[in-house]
SEBA-520797 format. One record per residue (C-alpha): residue number from 1; residue in three letters; chain; y, z, x. Coordinates in steps of 0.05 Angstrom, whole numbers. Each point is the difference from the previous one (the first is absolute). Layout:
BEGIN
R seq type mol     yy     zz     xx
R NUM  ala   A      Y      Z      X
...
This chain:
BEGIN
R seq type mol     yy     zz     xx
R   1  unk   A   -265   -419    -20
R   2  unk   A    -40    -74     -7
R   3  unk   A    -55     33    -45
R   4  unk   A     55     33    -42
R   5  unk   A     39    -71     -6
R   6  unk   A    -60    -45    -18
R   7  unk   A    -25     64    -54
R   8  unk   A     71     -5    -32
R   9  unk   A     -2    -84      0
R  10  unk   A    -65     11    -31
R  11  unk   A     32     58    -53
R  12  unk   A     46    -56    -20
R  13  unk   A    -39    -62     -7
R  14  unk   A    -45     43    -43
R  15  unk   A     60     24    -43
R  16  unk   A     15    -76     -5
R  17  unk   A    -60    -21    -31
R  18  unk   A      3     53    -40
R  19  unk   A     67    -20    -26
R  20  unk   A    -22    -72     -6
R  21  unk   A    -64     16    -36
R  22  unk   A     33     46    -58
R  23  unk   A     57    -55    -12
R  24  unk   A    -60    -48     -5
R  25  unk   A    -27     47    -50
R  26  unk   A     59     11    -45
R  27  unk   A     10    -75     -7
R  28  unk   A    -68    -19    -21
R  29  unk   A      5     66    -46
R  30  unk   A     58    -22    -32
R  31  unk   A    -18    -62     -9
R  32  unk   A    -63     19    -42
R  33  unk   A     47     44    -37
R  34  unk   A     56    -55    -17
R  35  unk   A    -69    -42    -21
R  36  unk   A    -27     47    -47
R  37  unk   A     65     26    -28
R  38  unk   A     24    -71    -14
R  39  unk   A    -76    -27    -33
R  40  unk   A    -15     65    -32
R  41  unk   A     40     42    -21
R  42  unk   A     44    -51    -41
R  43  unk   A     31     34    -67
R  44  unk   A    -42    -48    -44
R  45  unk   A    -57     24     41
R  46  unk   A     19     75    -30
R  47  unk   A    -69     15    -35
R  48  unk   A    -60     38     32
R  49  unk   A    -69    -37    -11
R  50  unk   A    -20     35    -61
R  51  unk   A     66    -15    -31
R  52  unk   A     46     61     19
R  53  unk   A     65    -11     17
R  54  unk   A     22     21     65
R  55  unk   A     76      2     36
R  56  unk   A     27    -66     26
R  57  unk   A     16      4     72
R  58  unk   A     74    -44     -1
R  59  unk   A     31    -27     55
R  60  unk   A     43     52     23
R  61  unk   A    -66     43     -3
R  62  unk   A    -31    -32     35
R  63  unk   A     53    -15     58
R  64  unk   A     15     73     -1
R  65  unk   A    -77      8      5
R  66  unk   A      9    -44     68
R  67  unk   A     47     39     36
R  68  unk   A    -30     68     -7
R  69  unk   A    -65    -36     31
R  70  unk   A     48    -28     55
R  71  unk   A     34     72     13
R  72  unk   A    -72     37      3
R  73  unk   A    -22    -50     51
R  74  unk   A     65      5     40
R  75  unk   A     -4     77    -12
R  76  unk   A    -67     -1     22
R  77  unk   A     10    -37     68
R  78  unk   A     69     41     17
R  79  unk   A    -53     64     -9
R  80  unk   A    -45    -33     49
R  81  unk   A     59    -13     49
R  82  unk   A     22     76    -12
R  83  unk   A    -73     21     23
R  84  unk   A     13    -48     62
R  85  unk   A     63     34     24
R  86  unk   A    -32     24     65
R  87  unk   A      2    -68     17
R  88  unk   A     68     -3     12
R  89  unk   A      8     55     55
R  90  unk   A     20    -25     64
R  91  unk   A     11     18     68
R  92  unk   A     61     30     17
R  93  unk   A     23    -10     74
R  94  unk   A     56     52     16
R  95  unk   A     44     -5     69
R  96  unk   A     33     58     34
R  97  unk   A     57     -7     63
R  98  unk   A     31     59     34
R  99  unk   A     65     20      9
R 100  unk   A     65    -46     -5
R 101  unk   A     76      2      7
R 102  unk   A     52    -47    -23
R 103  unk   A     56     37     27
R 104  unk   A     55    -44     18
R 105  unk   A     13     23     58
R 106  unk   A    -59     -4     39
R 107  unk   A    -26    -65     41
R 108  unk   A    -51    -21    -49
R 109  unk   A     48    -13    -57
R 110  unk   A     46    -29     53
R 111  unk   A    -50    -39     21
R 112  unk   A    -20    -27    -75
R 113  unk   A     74    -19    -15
R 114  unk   A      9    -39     76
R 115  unk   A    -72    -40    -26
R 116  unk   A     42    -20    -65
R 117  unk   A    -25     61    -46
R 118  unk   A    -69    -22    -19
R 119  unk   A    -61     54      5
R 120  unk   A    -42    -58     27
R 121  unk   A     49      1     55
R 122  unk   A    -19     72     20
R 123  unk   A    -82      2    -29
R 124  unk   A    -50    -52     22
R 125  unk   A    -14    -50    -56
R 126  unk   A    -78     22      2
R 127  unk   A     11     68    -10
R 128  unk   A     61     -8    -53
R 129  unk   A    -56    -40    -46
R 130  unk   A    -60     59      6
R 131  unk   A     59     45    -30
R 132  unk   A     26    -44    -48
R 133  unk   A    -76    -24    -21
R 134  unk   A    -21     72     -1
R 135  unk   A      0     20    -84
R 136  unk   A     47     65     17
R 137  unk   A     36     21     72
R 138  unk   A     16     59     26
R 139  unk   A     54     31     54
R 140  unk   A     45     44     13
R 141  unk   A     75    -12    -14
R 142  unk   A     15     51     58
R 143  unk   A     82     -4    -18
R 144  unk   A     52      6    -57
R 145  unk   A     27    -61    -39
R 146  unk   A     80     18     -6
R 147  unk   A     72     -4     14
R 148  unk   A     15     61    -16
R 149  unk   A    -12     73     38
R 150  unk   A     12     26     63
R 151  unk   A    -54     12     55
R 152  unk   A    -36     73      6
R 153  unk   A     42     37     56
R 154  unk   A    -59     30     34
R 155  unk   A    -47    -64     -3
R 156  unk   A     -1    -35     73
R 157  unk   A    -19    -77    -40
R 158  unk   A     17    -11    -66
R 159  unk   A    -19    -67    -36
R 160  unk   A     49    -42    -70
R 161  unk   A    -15    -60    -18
R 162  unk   A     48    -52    -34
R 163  unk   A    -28     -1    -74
R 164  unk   A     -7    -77      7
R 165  unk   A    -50      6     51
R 166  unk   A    -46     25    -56
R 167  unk   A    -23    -76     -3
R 168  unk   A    -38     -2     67
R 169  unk   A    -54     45    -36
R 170  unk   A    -15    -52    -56
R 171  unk   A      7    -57     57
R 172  unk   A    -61     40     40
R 173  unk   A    -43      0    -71
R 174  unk   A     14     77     -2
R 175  unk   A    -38     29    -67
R 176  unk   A     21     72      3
R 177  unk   A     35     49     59
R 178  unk   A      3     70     17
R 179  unk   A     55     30      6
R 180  unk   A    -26     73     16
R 181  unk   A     24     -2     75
R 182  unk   A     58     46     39
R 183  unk   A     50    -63      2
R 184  unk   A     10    -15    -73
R 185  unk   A     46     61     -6
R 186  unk   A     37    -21     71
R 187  unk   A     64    -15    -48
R 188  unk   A     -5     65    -44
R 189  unk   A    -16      5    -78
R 190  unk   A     49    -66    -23
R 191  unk   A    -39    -41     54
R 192  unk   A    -66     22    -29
R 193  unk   A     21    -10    -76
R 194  unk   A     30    -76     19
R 195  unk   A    -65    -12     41
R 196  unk   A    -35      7    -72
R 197  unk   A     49    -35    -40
R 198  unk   A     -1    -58     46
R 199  unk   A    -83     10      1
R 200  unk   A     -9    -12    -69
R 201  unk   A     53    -46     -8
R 202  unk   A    -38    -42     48
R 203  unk   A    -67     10    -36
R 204  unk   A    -31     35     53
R 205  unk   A    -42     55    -17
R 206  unk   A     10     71     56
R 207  unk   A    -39     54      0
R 208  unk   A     17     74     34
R 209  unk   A     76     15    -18
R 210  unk   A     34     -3    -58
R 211  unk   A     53     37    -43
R 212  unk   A    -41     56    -18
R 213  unk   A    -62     20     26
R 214  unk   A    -39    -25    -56
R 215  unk   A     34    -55     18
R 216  unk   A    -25      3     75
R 217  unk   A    -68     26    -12
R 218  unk   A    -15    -61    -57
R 219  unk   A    -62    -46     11
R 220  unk   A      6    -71      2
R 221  unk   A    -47    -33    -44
R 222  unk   A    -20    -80      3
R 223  unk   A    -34    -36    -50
R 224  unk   A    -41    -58     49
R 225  unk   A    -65    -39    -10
R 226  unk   A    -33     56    -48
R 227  unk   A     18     62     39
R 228  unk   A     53     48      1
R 229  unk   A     24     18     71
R 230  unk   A     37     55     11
R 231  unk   A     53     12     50
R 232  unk   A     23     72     23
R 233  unk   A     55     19     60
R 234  unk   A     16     66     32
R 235  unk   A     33     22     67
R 236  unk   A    -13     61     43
R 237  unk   A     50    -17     53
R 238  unk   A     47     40     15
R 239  unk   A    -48     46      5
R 240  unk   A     42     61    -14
R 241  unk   A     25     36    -59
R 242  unk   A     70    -14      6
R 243  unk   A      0    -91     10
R 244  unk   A     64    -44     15
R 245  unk   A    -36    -36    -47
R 246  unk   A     -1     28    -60
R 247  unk   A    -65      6    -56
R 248  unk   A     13     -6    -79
R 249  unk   A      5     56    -36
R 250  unk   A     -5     -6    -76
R 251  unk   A     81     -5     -1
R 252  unk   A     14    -40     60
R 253  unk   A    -10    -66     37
R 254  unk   A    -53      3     66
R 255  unk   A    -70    -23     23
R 256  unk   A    -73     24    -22
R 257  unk   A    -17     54     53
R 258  unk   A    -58     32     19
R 259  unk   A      5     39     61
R 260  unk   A    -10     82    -30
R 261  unk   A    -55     17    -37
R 262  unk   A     48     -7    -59
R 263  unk   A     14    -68      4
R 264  unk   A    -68    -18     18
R 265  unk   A    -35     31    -60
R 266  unk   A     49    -47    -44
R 267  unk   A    -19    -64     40
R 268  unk   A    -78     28     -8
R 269  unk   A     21      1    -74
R 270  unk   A     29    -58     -5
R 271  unk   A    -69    -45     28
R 272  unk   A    -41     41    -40
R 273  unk   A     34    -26    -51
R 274  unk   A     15    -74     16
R 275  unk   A    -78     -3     12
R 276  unk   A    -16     21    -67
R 277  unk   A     42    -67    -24
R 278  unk   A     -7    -56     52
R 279  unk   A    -64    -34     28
R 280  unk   A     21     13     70
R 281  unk   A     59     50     26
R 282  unk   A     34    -19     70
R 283  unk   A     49     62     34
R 284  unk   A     36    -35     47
R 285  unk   A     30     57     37
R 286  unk   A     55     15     57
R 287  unk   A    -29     43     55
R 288  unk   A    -17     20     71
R 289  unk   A     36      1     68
R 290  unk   A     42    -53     27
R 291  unk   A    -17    -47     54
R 292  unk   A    -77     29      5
R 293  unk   A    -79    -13    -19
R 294  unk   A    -11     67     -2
R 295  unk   A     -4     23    -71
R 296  unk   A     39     50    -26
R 297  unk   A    -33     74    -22
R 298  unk   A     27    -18    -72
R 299  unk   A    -27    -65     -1
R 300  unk   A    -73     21      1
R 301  unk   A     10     56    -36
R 302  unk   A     35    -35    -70
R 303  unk   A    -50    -61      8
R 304  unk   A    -61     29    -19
R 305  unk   A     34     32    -61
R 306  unk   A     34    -56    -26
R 307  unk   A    -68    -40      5
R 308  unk   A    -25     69    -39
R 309  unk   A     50    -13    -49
R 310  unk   A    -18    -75    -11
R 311  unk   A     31    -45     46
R 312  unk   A    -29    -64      9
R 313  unk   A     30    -20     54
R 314  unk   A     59     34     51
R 315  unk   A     47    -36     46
R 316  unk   A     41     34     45
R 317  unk   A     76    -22     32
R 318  unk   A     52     29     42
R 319  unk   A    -30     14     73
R 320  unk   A     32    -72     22
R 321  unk   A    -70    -16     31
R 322  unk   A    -76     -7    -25
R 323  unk   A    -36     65    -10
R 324  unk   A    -86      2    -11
R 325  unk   A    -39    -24    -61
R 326  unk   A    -51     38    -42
R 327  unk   A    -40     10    -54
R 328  unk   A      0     63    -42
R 329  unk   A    -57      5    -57
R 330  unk   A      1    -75     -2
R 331  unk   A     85      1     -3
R 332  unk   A     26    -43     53
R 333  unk   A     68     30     38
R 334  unk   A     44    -34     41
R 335  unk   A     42     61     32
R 336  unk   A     56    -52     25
R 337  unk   A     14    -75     -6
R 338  unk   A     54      1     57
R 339  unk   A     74    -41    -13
R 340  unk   A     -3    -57    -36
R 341  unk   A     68    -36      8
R 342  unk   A     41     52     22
R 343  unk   A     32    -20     64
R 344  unk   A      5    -28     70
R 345  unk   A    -55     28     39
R 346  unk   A    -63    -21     13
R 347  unk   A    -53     43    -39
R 348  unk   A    -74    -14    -20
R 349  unk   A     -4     -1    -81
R 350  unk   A    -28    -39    -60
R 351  unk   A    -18    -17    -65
R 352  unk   A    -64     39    -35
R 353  unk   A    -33    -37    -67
R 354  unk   A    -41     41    -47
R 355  unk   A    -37    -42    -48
R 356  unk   A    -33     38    -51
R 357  unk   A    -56    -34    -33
R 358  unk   A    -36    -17    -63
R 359  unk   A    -45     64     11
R 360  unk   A     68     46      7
R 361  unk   A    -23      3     84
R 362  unk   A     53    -15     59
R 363  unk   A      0    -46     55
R 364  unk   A     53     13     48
R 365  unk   A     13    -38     59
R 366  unk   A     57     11     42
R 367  unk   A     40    -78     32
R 368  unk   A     41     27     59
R 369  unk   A     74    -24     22
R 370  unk   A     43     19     53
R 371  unk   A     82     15    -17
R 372  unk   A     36    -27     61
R 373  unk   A     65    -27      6
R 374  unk   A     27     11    -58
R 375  unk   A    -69    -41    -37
R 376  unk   A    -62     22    -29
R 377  unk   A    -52    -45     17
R 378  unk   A    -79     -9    -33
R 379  unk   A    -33     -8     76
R 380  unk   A    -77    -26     14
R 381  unk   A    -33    -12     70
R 382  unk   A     -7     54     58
R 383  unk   A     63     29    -42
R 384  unk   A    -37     22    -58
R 385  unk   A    -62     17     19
R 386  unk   A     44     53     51
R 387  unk   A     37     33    -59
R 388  unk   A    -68      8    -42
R 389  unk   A    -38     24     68
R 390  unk   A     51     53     -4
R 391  unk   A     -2     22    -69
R 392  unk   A    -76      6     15
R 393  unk   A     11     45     52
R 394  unk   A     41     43    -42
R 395  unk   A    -48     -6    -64
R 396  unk   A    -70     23     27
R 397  unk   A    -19     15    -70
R 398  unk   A     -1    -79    -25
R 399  unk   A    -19    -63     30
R 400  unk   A     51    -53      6
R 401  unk   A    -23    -73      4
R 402  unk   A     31    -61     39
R 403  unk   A     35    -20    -66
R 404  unk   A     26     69    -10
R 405  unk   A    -47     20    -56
R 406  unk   A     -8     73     -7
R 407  unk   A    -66     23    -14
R 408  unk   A    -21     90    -20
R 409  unk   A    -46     13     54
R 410  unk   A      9     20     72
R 411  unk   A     25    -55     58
R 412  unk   A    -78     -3     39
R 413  unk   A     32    -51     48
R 414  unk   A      6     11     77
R 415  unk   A     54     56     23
R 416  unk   A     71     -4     -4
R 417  unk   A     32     30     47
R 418  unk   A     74     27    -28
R 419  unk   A     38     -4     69
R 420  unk   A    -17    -65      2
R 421  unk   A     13    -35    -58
R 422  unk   A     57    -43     -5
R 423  unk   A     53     20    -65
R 424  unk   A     73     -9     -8
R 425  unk   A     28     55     15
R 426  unk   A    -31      0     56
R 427  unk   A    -24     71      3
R 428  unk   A     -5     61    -45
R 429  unk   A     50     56     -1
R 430  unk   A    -38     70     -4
R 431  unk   A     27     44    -59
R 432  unk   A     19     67     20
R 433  unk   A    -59     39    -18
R 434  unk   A     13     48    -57
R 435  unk   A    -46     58     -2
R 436  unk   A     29     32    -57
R 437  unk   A     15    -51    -54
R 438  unk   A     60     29    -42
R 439  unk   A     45     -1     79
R 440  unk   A     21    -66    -14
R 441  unk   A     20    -39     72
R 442  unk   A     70    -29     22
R 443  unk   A    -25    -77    -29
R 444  unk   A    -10     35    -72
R 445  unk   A     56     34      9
R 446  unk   A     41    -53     10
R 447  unk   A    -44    -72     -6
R 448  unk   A     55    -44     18
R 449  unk   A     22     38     68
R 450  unk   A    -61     -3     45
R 451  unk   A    -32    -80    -30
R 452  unk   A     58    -45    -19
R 453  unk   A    -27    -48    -50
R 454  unk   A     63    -60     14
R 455  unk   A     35    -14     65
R 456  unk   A     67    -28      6
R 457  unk   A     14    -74    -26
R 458  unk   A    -22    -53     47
R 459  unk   A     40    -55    -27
């Protein structure tokens, strides 16, 4: 990064003498010109030297004459500039949080209003300026944003937010959210439609629902530094046919899903296309089994075809917890990111930065944080360096550093044990095995009834 910072300072002192030196130019020019026109080409001065008569330039001429030698210089040097335009490409850092929840009644929004409403009240001041310095931020707004609707019948924890709340999301330097989750419907279709009104009424861009399903299955597409970034959601969870949370259909309100082979072929369609417009294409994507590291069968089946499809880059959310890193063809995927703010218990997460550089490559590094009472913290020491000895254990296929940097090639460091690393939750839950893939287990069934995502209110 220092060679590509002193080549640029050197790009643009070089430009600046360049500037200076053609200005320098055009003033000595047209001061020769002024000289001669004045001395020289006087009417009485109209005859040729063997006595023909030729045109008098007048005064107007010859100010006229003047400004089209001005405009071809300035022409000139705004071509130059045109061919320098490279130049101007910068990197683009991008951040990405898990899961959140601002339902009122839960103990982290309890929690915020007792600490006098503020979100720096609730996220450590550290961590709230990487997402507000960060050129776009990502999460997942895992709720709806209404006062209206009643709560699914058959759905064991349903999630409404006052539409006021809204506000926290600019407060935490949120860019962009999903909204392709199996909450945002908790309230039914009215919830859904006022979470969108109230969305863009804010100014906050969502990806993943929407009125229609080309509505829901829409790109996001940002303009930042010289590149266009692209920004895709889907949901496979529920993973049945028949959700409480409904998808869009081309005449009705719902998320982007891609669970069936259906739905997935239209998300497949959907990158393919993105990637033929943007610089870089990010699928930020709802997935995998609750309350576990252990990835799902879907997961690692839809990765490497999304990546096929042109992906740049896929980050996962849902599973409450942080699930394994890798690299696919030079794509990195983060299969979960864990809660971000979501409530009161204590949970391992953090905050992952993607910059993507002047050469269109990715760093990613990954800053861990811990969610506990009712806080979400940016944590260093003994603290840190547990969380990322973890996610090493989990990601065999990258090395992670001591300052979370996330490099493609196999970890080549001594062994790490699984039983005994330490991770909050303390231990992984085995998924039911599932020999044949379309018998769908109890959890998928019904996600909510076996992993609770909330608890009740600790006020």
């Amino acid at each position: 990064m220092g060679k590509t910072m002193k080549k640029k300072r050197r790009n643009k002192r070089r430009k600046q003498r360049l500037v200076f030196g053609t200005a320098l130019f055009l003033v000595l020019l047209l001061g020769s010109i002024a000289f001669l026109l004045f001395y020289t080409l006087k009417p009485e001065r109209g005859r040729s030297s063997n006595g023909l008569a030729v045109p008098a330039i007048s005064v107007v001429d010859q100010k006229a004459l003047i400004e089209n030698t001005v405009f071809a210089a300035k022409s000139g040097m705004e071509e130059k500039e045109d061919e320098e335009e490279p130049l101007k490409i910068q990197p683009v850092v991008m951040a990405f949080g898990g899961d959140i929840c601002f339902y009122d009644e839960y103990a982290n929004m309890h929690s915020l209003n007792n600490r006098g409403g503020s979100i720096e009240s609730s996220i450590s001041s550290d961590l709230l300026e990487r997402m507000r310095q960060a050129d776009i931020f990502m999460l997942n707004n895992e709720f709806a944003y209404s006062d209206r609707g009643t709560p699914l019948a058959d759905k064991a924890f349903t999630f409404r937010s006052r539409p006021e709340n809204v506000s926290l999301l600019s407060e935490m330097g949120v860019d962009i959210v999903s909204i392709a989750n199996n909450h945002v419907y908790d309230y039914g279709e009215d919830a859904l439609l006022d979470t969108l009104d109230i969305l863009q009424e804010a100014g906050m861009p969502y990806v993943g629902a929407g009125r229609n399903l080309d509505e829901a299955a829409a790109p996001y597409y940002y303009e930042v530094n010289g590149r266009t970034i692209a920004f895709i959601s889907a949901t496979q969870v529920e993973r049945n046919d028949t959700p409480d949370t409904k998808g869009a259909t081309m005449v009705t309100a719902g998320t982007f899903r891609c669970f069936n082979d259906e739905e997935f072929d239209r998300l497949v369609r959907i990158i393919r296309e993105a990637d033929a417009k943007a610089d870089f294409t990010v699928v930020y994507i709802h997935w995998g089994t609750e309350n576990t590291d252990e990835l799902h069968w879907l997961q690692t089946k839809q990765a490497p075809l999304m990546v096929e499809a042109g992906a740049d880059l896929i980050v996962g959310d849902h599973p409450h917890c942080l699930q394994g890193i890798e690299y696919i063809k030079g794509v990195p995927v983060f299969y979960s990111l864990g809660n971000f703010w979501f409530n009161s218990k204590t949970l391992d997460t953090g905050l992952l930065e993607v910059t993507l550089d002047e050469k269109g490559e990715t760093v990613c590094r990954f800053l861990p944080a811990i969610q506990h009472d009712c806080r979400t913290d940016l944590i260093s020491g003994e603290e840190r360096q547990r969380i990322l000895l973890y996610l090493q254990c989990i990601s065999p296929d990258v090395t992670i550093d001591e300052d979370g940097y996330i490099y493609d090639r196999p970890y080549e460091g001594p062994p790490i044990p699984y039983d005994e690393v330490q991770r909050v939750p303390p231990k992984r839950e085995e998924p039911k095995p599932e020999e044949n893939p379309e018998e769908q287990s109890p959890d998928e069934q019904n996600p909510e009834g076996q992993n609770p995502e909330g608890q009740i209110p600790q006020v």
